[in-house]
C-alpha positions in Angstrom: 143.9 -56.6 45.1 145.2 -53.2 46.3 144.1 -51.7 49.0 143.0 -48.3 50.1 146.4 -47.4 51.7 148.4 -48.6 49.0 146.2 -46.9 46.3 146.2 -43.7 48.7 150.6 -44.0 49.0 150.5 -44.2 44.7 148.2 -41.2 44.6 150.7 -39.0 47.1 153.7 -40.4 44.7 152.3 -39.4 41.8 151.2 -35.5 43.0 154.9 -35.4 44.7 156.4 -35.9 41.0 153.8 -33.7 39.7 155.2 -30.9 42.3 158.7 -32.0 41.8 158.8 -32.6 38.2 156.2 -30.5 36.4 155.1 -27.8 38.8 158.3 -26.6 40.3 159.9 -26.2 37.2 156.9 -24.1 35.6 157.1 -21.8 38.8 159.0 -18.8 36.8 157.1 -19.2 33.5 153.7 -19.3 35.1 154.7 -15.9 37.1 155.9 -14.2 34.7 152.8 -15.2 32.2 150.5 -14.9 34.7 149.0 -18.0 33.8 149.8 -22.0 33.9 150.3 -23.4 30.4 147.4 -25.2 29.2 149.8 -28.1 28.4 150.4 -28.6 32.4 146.1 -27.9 33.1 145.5 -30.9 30.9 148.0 -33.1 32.5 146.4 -32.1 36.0 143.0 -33.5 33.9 144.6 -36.8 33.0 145.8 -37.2 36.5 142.2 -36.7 38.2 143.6 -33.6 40.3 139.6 -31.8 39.3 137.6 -34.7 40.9 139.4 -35.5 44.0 137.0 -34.5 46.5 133.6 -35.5 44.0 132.0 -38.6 44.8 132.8 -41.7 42.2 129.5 -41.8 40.9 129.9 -38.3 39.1 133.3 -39.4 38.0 135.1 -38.3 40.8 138.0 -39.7 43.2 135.6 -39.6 46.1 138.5 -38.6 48.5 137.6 -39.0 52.3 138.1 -35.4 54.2 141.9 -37.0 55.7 142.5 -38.1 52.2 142.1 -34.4 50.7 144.5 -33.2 53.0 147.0 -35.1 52.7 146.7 -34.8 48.5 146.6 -31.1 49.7 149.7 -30.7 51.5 151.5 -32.1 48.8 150.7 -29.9 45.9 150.6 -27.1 47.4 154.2 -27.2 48.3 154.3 -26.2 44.4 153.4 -22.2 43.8 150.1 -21.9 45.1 148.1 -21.2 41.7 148.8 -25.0 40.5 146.0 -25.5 43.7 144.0 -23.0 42.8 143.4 -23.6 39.3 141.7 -27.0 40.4 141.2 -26.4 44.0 137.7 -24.5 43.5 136.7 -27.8 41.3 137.5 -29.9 44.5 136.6 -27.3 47.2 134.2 -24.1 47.6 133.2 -24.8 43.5 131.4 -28.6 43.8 131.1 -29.0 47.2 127.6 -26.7 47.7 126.5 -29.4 44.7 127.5 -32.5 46.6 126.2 -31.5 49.7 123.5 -30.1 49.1 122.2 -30.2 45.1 119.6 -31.9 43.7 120.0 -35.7 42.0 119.5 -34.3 38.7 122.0 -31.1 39.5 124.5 -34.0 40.6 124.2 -35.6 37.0 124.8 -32.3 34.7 127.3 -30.2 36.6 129.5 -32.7 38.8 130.8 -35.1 36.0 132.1 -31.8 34.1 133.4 -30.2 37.7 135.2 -33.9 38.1 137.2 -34.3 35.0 138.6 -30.3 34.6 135.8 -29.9 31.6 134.5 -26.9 33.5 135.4 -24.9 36.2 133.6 -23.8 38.8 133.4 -20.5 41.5 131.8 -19.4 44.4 130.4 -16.2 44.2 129.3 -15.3 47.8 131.8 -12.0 48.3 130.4 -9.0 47.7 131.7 -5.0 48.1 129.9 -4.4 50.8 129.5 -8.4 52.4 133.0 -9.6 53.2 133.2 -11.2 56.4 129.8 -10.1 57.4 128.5 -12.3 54.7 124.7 -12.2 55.1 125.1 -8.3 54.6 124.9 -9.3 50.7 122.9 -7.0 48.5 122.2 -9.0 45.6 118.6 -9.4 44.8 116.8 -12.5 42.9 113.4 -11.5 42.4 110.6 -13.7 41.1 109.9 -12.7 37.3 106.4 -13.2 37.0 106.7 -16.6 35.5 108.0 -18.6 38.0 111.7 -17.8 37.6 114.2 -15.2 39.0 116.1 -12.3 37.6 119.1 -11.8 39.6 121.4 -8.6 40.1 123.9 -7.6 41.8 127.9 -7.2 42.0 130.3 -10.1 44.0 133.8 -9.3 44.5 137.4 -11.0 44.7 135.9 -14.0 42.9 138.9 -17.0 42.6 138.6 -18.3 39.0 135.8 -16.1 38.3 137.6 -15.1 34.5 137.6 -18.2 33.9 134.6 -19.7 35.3 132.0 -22.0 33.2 129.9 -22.4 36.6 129.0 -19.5 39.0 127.3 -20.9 42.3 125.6 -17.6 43.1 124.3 -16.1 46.1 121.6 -13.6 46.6 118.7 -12.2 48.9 115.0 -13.9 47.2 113.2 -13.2 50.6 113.4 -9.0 50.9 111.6 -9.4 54.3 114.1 -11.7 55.9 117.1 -9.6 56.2 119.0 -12.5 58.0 121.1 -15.8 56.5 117.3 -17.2 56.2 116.7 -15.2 53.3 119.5 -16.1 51.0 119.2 -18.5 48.8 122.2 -20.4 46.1 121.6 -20.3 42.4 123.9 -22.6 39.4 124.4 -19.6 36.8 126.2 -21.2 33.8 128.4 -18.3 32.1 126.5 -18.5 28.7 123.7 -16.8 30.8 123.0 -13.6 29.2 123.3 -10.9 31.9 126.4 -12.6 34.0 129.8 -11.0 32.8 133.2 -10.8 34.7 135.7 -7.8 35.4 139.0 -7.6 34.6 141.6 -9.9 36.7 142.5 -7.8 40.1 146.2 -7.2 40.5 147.5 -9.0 43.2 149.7 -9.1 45.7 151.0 -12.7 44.9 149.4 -15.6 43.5 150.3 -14.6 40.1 148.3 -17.2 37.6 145.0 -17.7 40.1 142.6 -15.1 38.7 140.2 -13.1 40.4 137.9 -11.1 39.5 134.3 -9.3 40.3 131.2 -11.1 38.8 128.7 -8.7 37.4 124.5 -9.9 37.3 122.3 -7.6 35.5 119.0 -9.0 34.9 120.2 -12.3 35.1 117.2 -15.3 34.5 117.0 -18.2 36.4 114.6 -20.2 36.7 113.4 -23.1 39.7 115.9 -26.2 38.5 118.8 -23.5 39.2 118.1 -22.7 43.1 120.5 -25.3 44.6 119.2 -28.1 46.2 115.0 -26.8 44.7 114.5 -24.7 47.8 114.8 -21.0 48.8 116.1 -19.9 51.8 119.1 -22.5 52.0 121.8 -21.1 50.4 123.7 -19.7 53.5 123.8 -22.7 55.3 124.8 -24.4 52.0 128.0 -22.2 51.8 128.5 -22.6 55.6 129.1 -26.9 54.8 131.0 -25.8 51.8 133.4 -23.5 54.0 133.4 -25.8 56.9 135.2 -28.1 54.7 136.9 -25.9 52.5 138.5 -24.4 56.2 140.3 -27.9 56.5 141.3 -28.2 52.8 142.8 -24.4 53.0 144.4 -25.5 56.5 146.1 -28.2 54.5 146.8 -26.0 51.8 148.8 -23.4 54.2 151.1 -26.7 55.5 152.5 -27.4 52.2 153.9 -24.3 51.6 155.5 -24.2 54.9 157.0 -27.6 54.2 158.5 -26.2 50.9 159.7 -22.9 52.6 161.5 -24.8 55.3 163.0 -27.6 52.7 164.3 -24.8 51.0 165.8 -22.8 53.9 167.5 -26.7 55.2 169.5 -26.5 52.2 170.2 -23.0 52.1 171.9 -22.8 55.2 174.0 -25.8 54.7 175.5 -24.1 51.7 175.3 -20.5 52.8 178.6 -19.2 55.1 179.1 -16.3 57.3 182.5 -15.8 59.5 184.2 -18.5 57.8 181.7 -21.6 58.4 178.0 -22.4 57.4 174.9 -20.3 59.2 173.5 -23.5 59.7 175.7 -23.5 62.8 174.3 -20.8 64.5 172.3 -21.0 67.4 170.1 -18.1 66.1 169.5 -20.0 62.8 169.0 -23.0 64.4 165.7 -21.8 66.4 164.4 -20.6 63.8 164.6 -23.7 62.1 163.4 -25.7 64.6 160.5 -23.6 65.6 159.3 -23.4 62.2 159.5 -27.5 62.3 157.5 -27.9 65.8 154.7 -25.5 64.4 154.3 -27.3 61.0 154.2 -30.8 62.4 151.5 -29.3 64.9 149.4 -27.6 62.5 149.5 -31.2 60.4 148.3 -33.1 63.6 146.0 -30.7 64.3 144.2 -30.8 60.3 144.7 -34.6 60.3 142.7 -35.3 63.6 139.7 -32.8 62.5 140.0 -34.1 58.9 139.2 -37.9 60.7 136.7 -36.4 62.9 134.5 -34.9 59.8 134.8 -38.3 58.1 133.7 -39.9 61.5 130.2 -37.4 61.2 131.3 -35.4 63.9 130.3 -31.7 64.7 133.7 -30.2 63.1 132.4 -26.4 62.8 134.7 -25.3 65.8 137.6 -27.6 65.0 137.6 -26.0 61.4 138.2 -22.4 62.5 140.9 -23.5 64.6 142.4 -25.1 61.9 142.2 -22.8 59.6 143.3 -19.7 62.1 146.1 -21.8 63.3 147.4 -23.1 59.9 147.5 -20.0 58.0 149.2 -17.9 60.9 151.8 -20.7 61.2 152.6 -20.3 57.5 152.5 -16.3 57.4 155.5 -17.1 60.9 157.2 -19.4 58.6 157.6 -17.9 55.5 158.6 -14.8 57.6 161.5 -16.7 59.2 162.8 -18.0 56.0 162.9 -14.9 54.4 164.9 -13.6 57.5 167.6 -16.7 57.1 167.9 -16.3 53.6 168.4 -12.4 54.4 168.7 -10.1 51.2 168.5 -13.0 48.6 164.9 -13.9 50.1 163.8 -10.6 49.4 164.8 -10.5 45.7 163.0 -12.3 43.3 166.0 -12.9 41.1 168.7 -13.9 43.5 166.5 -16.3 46.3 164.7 -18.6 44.4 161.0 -19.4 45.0 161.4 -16.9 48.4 159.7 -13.9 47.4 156.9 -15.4 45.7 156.0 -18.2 48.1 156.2 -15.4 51.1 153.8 -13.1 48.9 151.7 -16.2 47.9 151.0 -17.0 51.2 150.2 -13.7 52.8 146.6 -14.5 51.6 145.7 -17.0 53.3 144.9 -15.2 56.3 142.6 -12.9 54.7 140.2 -15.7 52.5 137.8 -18.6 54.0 137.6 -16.1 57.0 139.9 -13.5 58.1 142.2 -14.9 61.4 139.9 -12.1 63.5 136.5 -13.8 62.6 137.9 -17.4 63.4 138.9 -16.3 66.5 135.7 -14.2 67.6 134.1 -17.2 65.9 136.1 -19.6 68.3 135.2 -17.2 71.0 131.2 -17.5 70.3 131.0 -21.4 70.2 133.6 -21.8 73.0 131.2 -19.8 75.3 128.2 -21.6 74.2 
């Protein structure tokens, strides 16, 4: 019989050849589309890369927390968007459902989430709520007959244009201006009243979009408040992002591994004053800090990945995962552009440079800025 390690070692094989042999070599096509070919989205279905994080009984992989991470740091050393395109289906997109959602909830929306049927999105984001969250104006009001109509406007929503689930968030007690009076609803896009804008135009990233999510009059009615009670959903899309802070720390480490593979065999080829830059000193600390900070950052995810699957209290460990991991990539992917000098600024002449160091420039900004983690640090430090 095989066991969980061995099964877990053929799983990281088989996303390494994904990256290597599928991914990689899509990397200029899906830029310059702006999309990944539906071809590749259905292979990522057939592998299971949807459900990883959903439990087994919804048709899932039922991935552990440790187990996520690792399967995270290995395709996400492919362009960031392959991740994204099934990442909200194993992250921020399910994991308000499996936490929190009802038994029947469970049974219609997570076997779809799990095998790439659907996708889902998080709409929390809104103009005027970024990182002050509970500052959301979005209203579901009861209509009279025991349901809701919802309104309101969320903004920078990943996968939102091609969403088929919305997990929506909006104020349903007008009196309770605090996270008490928010409440989570499952919006299916055939609801009349829920429309997207067009995709924003982005820095990087090219083939994740992201859009604003418009509600106008939207109707919901009691079996679409996640989890069948008001006045949860905050501290529903606080679990979801607790976890989500890991996956996305894992997420920034595989990007640095690819950024620093690629400079390792840059500057054994690359020469300068008649012998490779690989032997210079300068080169050389740049190298090896960007080595010491990845392995860190991988310790660092691994330990609080195995502490969440041990029930531990991770919500501190989380921020300093996430502010650590996404910083260290941002230092890396700065570095490598600096070795690989003009050729890593130039999308034609330094390979996957340029985009990767534009890629990752967000991950500082979503899951919570690096300013809030760290006045969030701060706060539960001083507790």
């Amino acid at each position: 019989m095989i066991t969980n390690d061995e099964l877990n070692l053929k799983r990281l094989r088989g996303i390494r050849e994904f990256v290597k042999d599928v991914a990689i070599p899509a990397e200029a096509a899906v830029v310059e589309a702006n999309q990944i070919p539906e071809s590749i989205v259905e292979l990522m279905r057939t592998n299971g890369y949807f459900g990883w994080s959903i439990p087994q009984e919804f048709g899932g992989s039922g991935l552990t927390t440790e187990e996520l991470a690792l399967a995270n740091m290995e395709i996400s050393q492919a362009a960031t968007t392959f991740r994204a395109r099934a990442g909200t289906n194993t992250g921020i997109g399910s994991e308000g459902l499996v936490q929190d959602g009802t038994q029947a909830q469970k049974e219609k929306w997570l076997p779809k989430l799990a095998s790439g049927e659907i996708t889902g999105c998080l709409a929390l984001t809104e103009p005027e709520a970024g990182s002050d969250a509970t500052a959301l104006k979005s209203m579901a009001l009861l209509d009279g007959d025991g349901g809701f109509l919802i309104n309101g406007t969320k903004r920078y929503i990943t996968n939102a244009p091609i969403a088929d689930l919305f997990t929506v968030f909006a104020r349903t007690d007008l009196n309770d201006r605090s996270y008490k009076g928010i409440s989570a609803f499952l919006i299916s896009k055939d609801t009349p009243g829920i429309s997207t804008g067009p995709e924003h135009k982005k820095m990087g990233q090219a083939g994740s979009p992201v859009s604003e999510v418009f509600l106008k009059d939207v109707r919901a009615t009691g079996s679409d408040v996640l989890g069948g009670e008001l006045g949860l959903g905050f501290t529903t899309a606080m679990k979801a992002l607790n976890k989500q802070r890991i996956n996305l720390a894992a997420l920034c480490i595989g990007p640095a591994i690819r950024l620093l593979d690629e400079a390792l065999a840059h500057v054994k080829k690359r020469e300068q004053f008649g012998k490779p830059i690989a032997e210079f000193q300068l080169i050389q600390a740049m190298l090896a800090e960007s080595k010491v900070e990845i392995e860190a950052a991988k310790s660092l995810v691994l330990e609080t990945a195995r502490a969440r699957d041990r029930g531990e209290d991770i919500a501190t460990q989380a921020s300093i995962c996430k502010y650590y991991a996404s910083e260290m990539c941002g230092r890396v992917a700065d570095r490598v552009v600096q070795i690989f000098g003009g050729a890593g600024y130039c999308a034609d002449t330094g390979g996957p440079i340029e985009m990767l160091y534009r890629d990752v420039r967000l991950f500082r900004l979503y899951e919570g800025t690096s300013q809030i983690h760290l006045l969030n640090i701060a706060k539960r430090i001083l507790k």
